[in-house]
N, C-alpha and C positions, 0 to 999 in steps of 0.2 A: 073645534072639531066635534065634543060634546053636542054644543048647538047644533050644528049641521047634519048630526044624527051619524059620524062617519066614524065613531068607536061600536063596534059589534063584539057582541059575547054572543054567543050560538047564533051569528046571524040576524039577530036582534039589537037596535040602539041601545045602549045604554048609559045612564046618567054619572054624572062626575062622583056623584057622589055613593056608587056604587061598590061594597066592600068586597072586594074577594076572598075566599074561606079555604078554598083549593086550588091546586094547579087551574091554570083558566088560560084557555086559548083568546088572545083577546085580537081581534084585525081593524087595521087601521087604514083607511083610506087617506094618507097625505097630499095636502093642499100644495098644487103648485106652485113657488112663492113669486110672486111679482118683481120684475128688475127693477129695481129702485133707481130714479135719476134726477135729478135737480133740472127742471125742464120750466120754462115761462106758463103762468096759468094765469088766468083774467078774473082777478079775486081781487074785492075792493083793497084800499090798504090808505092808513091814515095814517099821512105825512107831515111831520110836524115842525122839521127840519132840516133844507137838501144846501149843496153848494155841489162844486163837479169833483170833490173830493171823498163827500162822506154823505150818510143817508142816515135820520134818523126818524123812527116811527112809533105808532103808539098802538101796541100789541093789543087786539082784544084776546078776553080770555075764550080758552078753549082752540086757539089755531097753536101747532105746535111750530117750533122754529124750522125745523127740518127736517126731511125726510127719514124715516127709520123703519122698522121692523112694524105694522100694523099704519102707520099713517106714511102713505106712497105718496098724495097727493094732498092739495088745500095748505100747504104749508106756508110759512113767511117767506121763504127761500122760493117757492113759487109766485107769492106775489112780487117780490122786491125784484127778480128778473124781467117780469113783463112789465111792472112801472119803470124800468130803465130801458126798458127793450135790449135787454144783452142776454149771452146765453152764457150758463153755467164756468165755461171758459174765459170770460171779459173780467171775472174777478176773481180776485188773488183767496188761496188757501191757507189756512195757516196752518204751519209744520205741525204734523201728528193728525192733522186734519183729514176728511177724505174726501170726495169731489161731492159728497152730498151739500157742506158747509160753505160753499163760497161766499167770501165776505163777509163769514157769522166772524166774530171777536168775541162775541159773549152770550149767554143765553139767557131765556126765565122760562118757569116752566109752564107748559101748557096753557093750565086753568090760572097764570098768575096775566093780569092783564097790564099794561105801561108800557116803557121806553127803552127802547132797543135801537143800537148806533149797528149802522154796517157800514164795510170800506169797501171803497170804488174800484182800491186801485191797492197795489203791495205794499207800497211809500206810508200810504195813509194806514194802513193794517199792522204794520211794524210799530208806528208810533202809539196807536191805540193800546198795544199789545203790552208795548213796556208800561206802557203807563197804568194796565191793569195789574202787569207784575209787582209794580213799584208799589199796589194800593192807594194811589194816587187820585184815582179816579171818583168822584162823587157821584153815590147815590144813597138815595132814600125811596125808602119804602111809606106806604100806610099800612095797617093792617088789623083786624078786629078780632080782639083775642077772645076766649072764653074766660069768665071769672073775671071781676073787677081787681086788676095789679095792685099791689099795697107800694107799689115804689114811682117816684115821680123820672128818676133818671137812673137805670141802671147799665152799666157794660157788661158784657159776658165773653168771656175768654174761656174758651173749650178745645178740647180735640176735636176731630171732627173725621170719623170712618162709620160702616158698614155695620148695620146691627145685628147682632147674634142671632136676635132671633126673627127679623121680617126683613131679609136681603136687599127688598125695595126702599127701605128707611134707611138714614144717616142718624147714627147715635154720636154724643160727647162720650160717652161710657165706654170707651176702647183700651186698650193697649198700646196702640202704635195709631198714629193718625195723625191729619193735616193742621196747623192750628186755625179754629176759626174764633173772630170777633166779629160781636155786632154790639151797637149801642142803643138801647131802647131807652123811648120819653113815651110816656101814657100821660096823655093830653086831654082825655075826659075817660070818664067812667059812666055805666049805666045800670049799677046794681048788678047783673050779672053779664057783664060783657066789660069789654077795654076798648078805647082807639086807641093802635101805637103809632110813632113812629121811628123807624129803624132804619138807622145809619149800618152800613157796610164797613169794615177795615177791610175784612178778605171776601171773598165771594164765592164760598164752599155750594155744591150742590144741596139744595133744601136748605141752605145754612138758618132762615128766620124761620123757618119752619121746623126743623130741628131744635133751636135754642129755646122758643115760645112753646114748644111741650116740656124740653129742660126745665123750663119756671113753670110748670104747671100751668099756664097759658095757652093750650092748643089754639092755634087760630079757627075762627067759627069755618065750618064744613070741611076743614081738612080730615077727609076720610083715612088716611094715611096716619096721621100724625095723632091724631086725638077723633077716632068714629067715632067715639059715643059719648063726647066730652060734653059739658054745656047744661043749665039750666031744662026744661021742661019748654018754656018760652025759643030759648036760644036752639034748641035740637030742631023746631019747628020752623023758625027762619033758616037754617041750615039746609034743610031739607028744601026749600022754596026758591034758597039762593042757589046751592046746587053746585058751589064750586068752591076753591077756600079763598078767602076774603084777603088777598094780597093784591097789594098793586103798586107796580115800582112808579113811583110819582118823580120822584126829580132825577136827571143827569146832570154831569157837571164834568168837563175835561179842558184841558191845554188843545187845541186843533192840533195836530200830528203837521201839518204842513205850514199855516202862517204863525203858528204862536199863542194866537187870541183865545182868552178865554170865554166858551159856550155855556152855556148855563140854559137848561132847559125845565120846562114843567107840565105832565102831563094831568090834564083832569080828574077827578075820578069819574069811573064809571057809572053812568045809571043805576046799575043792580047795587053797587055797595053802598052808591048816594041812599039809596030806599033803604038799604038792610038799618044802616046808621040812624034815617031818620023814624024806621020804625022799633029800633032799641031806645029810641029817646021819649 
């Protein structure tokens, strides 16, 4: 609203970052919000793995999975509808869920790019679901920390809630909170950067993102977790790369309907092939 010039103080725009001193009449022109719907959209989408049960793909970064508060459109949830041709209806929700999420089972965030399973059907969404519960589920991430790790394999077992003080962050340093683990291997070093990889037990929101600033490891460009973290070199590639350097690389599950175990693995990306090759 800022942007759009639609806060007035006497009539005049004013900037966010304007202090008030005195009673101040302030008027606000409110944006109409858009009805948000899980609708078919004709948006590439790379498929890495289908049967007539289950769909998996390999997210780039920056599409968000579904629909929300500021991203109405361009979503996964609109690709994955018009690569099946079904509408929002033809698959199953899962409980707590709202009809923005058909077929989601799990998410990554945004800027994280990899492999993401969706269910066709309830049958197949049930069994995914327990098997996320159960922590059953295999994946691994890559991802490019800041500062060269001093540990070749460590675990990390935290709480995992809301942080006191940036509401948008998940802190270990709570009170009360979910438990999260992850298993970190740092497989080469670069003087001042890391490559990890990190195995999942739980699948806490931000959870690698979270634990890799716990170790003083922020991953390179997370604006979130570590802004201004990183070498003089690395703040530089940060800035170029533009998003933070995660990417869920392998899945691994039981199929929910014949049994067989799937094992997948997605590439990395162009941008973090470069980022990697130009820390080296």
């Amino acid at each position: 609203m800022f942007r759009a010039k639609q806060v007035l103080v006497d009539g005049r725009p004013v900037k966010a970052s304007r202090i008030v001193e005195a009673p101040t009449v302030v008027h606000l022109v409110l944006p109409t919000p858009e009805p948000l719907k899980a609708e078919p959209e004709d948006i590439p989408l790379t498929v890495v793995w289908e049967d007539p049960h289950l769909l998996v793909v390999d997210k780039p970064a920056g599409m968000v999975v579904h629909a929300g508060p500021g991203h109405a459109h361009g979503t996964l949830v609109n690709a994955v509808l018009f690569h099946l041709g079904a509408s929002a209806e033809d698959l199953p929700v899962m409980p707590g869920n709202d009809a923005l999420r058909p077929g989601i089972v799990h998410r990554i965030d945004r800027d994280t790019s990899g492999l993401l399973v969706v269910a066709k059907h309830m049958r197949a969404q049930e069994g995914l679901a327990k098997q996320f519960r159960e922590h059953t589920i295999k994946r691994c991430y890559l991802a490019v920390c800041c500062g060269a790790p001093s540990f070749d394999k460590l675990r990390v077992e935290t709480l995992h809630g809301r942080d006191a003080y940036d509401r948008r962050r998940f802190s270990p340093d709570v009170n009360r909170g979910r438990r999260a683990v992850s298993n970190f291997e740092c497989t080469r070093t670069f003087g001042d950067a890391g490559l990890l990889e990190c195995r999942l037990e739980t699948g806490r929101t931000h959870q690698i993102r979270m634990h890799a600033r716990h170790l003083g490891h922020p991953l390179i460009a997370d604006g979130l977790y570590g802004p201004r973290a990183g070498s003089p070199r690395v703040r530089k590639l940060a800035a170029e790369l533009g998003r933070h350097a995660l990417h869920a690389r392998d899945l691994g599950f039981d199929h929910p309907i014949s049994g067989e175990r799937v094992e997948l693995t997605a590439a990395l990306p162009t941008d973090l092939a470069g980022l990697i090759d130009r820390l080296a």
